[in-house]
N, C-alpha and C positions, 0 to 999 in steps of 0.2 A: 926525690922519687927514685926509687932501688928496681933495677931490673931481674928478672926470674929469669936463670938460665938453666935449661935443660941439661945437666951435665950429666946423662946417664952415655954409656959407652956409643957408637954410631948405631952398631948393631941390634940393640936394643931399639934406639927411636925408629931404625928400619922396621925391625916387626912391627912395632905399633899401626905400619900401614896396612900389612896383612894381617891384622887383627879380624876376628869374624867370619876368614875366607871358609870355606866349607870343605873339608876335609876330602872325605869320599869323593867329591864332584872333581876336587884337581886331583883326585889320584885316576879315575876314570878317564879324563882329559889328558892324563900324561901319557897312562895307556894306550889309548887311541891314537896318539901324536906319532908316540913310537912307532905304532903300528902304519903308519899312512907315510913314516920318512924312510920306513924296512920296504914298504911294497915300490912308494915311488923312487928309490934306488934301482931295486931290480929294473923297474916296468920304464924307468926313463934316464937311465943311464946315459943312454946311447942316442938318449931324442933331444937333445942339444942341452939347454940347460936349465929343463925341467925339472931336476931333482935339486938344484941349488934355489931355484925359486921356488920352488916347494917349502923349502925349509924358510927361506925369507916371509914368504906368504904366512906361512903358522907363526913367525916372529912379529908380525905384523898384528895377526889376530891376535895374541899374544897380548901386545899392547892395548889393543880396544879394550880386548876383556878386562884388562887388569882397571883401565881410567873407566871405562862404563861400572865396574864394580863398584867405584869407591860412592859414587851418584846413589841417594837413597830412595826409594820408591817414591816418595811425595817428589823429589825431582824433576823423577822420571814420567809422571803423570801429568806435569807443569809441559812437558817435551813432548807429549802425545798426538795433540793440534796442531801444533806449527809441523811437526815431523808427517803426520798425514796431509793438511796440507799443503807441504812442499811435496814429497810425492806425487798426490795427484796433477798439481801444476806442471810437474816434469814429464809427467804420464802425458799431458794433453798438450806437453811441447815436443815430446818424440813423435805422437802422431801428425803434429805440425811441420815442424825441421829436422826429424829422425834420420838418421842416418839406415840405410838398407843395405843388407848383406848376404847373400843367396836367398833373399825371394823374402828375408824378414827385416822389419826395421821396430829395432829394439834400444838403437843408441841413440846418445845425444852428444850432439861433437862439440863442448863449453872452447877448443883453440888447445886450451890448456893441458885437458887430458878428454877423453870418450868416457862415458859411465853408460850404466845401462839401471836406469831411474829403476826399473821395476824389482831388483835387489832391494830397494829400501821398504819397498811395500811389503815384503815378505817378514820384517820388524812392527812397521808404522803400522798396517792395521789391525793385528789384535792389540797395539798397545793402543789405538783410538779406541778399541770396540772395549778394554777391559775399562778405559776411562770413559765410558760411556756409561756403562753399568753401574760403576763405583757412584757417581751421579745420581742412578736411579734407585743405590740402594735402600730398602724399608718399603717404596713402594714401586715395583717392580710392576709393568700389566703388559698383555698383548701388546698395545702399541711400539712399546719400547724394541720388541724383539723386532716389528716391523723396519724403523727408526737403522735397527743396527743392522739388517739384511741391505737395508740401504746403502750403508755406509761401505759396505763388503763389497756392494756388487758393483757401486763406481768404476775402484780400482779392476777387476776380475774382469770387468765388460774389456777396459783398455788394453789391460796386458793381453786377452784374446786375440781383439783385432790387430797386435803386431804382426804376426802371433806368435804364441808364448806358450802352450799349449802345459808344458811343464812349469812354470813361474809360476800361470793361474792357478793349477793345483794347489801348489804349495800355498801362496797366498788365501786361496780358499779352503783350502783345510786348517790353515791358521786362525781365520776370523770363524768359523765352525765351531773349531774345540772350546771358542771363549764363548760364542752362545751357548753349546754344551752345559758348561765350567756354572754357566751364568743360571741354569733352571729350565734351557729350551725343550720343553714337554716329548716325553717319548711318541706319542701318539702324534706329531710331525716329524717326528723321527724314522718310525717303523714304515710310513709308505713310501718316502723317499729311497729308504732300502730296500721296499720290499719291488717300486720297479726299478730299481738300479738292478737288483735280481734278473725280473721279469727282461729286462735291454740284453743281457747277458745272456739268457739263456736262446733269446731271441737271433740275437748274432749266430751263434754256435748250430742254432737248428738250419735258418735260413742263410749260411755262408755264402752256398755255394749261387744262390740268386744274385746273392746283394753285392757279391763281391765282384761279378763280372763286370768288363770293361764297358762304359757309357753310361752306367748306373750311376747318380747324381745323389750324393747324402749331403740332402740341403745343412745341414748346421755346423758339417763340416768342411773343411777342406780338401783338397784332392791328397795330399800329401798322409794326411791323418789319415784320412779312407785307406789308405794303402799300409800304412802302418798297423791298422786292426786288423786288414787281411793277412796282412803278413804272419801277422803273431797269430790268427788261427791255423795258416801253415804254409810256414815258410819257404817251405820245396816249392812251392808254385813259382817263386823266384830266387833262387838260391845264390845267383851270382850277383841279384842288384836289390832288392831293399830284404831280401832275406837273411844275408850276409852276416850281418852283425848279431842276429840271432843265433844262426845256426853255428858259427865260429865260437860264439859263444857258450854254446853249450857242448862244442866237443872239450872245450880249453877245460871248462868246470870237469864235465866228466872223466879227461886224460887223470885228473889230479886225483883221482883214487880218496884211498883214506890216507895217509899221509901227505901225500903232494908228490912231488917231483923235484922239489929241494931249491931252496934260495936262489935266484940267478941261473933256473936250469928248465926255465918255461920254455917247450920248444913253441907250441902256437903263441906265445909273447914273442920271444927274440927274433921268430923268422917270419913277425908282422901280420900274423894272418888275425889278432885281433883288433879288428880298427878300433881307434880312441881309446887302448888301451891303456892311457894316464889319465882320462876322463870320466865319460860315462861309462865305459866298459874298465874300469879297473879291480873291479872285482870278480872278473872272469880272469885276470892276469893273475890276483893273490889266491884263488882257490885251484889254478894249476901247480901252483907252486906248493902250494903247505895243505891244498886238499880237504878231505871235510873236519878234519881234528882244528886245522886252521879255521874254519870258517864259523866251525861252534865256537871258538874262543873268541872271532869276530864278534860273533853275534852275543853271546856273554857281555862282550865289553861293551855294546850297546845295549844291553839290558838294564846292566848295571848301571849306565846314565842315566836311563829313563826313570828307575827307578828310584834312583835319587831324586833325579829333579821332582817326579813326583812328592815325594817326602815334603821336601823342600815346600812345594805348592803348599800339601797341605798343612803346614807347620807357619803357612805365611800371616800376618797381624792382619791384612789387611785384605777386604775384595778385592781390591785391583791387584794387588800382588800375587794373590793367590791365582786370581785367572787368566795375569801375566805370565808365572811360570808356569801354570799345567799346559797352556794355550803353546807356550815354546815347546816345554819337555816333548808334547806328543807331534809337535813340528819333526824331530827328531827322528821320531815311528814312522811318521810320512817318509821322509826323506830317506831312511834306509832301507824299508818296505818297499818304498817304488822303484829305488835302483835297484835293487838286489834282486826284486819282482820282474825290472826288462828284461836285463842281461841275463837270467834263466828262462827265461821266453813266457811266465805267468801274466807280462804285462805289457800292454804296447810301449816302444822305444819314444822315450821323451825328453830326456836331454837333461835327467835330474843327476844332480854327482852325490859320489857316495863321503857323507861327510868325514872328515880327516883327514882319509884316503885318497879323493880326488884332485887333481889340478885346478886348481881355478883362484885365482886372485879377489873377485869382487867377493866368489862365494864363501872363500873364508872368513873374509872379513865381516859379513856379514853372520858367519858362525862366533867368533867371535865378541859380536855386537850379541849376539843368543847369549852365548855364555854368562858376559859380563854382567847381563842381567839377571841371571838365576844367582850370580854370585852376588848380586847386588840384593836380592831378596833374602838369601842364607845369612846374608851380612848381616841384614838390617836385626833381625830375629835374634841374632846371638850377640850385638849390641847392645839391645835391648834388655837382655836377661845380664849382662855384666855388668 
């Protein structure tokens, strides 16, 4: 018996791994990379050693994306159940043995390291709710949308009661875009919207009742109560939950149309924007490089979506398809809300701006997004070679 050895040069069998990867999505990806290791230099230079774990943290994502790529969608649909739930199980052990940290308890202390479970939800259920559908494909009825409102709102109840105010978002707008994706009728759609409207306009007329002190908004918290007031107007407290609004919107506006030039933010350097390498970092990079800067921001997150869109619709398969649109437009969330506090259009929730912001779990969990849109790109152009 004669062995077959591959004697093509290393370099060669190396590509063979990045075969299929999808072009436009890692040139988008490198962009935005650049773009989040340029701002957190400037924005954390000087905040101890937040700009080297910045960089660690995207090498890390780095890694996921690349091993979650090579996984092909029937894998990844095999991973769907056990990944939801283990989630939920950890969901309803932080509310058990959660660890609590200014007034919230979002962690779970394994000895080993802290995670905070409700990260994996924001993957785990739309890829339970896309393998849910793929399930029901051909005969698809009412019930089933019931079936998967269900499965949504498990998760969504728990991360609340930490609370989580921002996680739930995300995660609920994730299991959303896959009902969407999936045929969820406009005519349940439009009155949802239309009083989400009607709550808004409501707020706005009746502020100044609702907002006074002793006034009890049962479905909220006191903390959030005060964060919608604030964000209708924030001079009412401008030294204590106003702050991070108002700072933020002088930093945006000092920044002109050009900016104020690399490394030469004065409300960055002399602190006056809190969380400036987190949730407010994007009040730091629009002082700096100003509105030319922030259209090019906002470009390079276009140009993701709209790939990974492509991507969706180019995918073989239901669950594939309504696994990527279902991330892609996670993506819109994700920079529409941040981008939406820190200019005051939306209450302060604690969402980081992807790329660009600080955060370890939450890369990793971009990351884990990635890996799978390139795992869909892959699958597709496999296919056709």
């Amino acid at each position: 018996m004669s062995t077959v050895f591959d004697k093509r040069p290393w370099w060669q069998r190396a590509a063979t791994v990045f075969m299929g990867f999808d072009g436009p999505l890692a040139l988008a990806i490198v962009l935005l990379a650049a773009a989040g290791l340029l701002t957190m230099y400037s924005a954390g230079y000087d905040h101890g050693t937040r700009f080297v774990d910045h960089g660690r943290n995207m090498l890390l994502a780095a890694g996921v994306m690349f091993i979650v790529a090579q996984l092909s969608p029937q894998r990844l649909a095999q991973l769907a159940v056990p990944l939801y739930v283990l989630g939920v199980a950890l969901l309803i052990a932080v509310e058990l043995f959660g660890v609590t940290k200014k007034g919230a308890t979002r962690w779970l202390d394994l000895q080993v390291l802290v995670i905070q479970p409700s990260e994996l939800l924001k993957i785990a259920t739309p890829l339970m709710l896309a393998w849910w559908f793929q399930r029901r494909e051909g005969q698809l009825q009412a019930p089933d949308f019931v079936v998967a409102f269900v499965l949504l709102a498990v998760p969504v109840a728990l991360i609340v009661k930490q609370p989580d105010l921002g996680t739930a978002i995300l995660v609920l707008s994730g299991g959303l875009y896959v009902m969407f994706f999936a045929g969820l009728s406009w005519a349940l759609i439009l009155p949802v919207l239309g009083l989400g409207a009607v709550g808004i306009g409501g707020l706005i007329w009746f502020q100044t009742q609702i907002c006074e002190p002793g006034v009890d908004w049962v479905l909220l918290h006191e903390y959030q109560k005060h964060r919608v007031c604030t964000l209708l107007d924030p001079t009412t407290d401008p030294l204590g939950k106003g702050f991070h609004i108002i700072q933020g919107m002088i930093a945006i506006g000092s920044g002109g149309v050009t900016g104020k030039g690399f490394m030469n933010g004065t409300q960055t350097h002399l602190e006056f924007i809190p969380e400036r390498t987190t949730d407010f970092i994007f009040a730091a990079f629009s002082e700096e490089f100003g509105l030319a800067g922030c259209v090019a921001l906002l470009l390079g997150f276009t140009f993701l979506i709209f790939r990974g869109l492509m991507i969706a619709s180019d995918a073989p398969t239901l669950f594939s398809r309504l696994l990527a649109g279902a991330i892609t437009l996670s993506f819109f969330t994700y920079s529409m809300v941040n981008m939406g506090m820190v200019t005051g259009i939306l209450p302060v929730v604690g969402i980081p701006l992807p790329f660009i912001s600080y955060g370890g779990t939450a890369m990793v969990t971009l990351g884990l997004a990635l890996g799978i849109l390139m795992s869909v790109a892959r699958s597709k152009r496999l296919m056709q070679s």
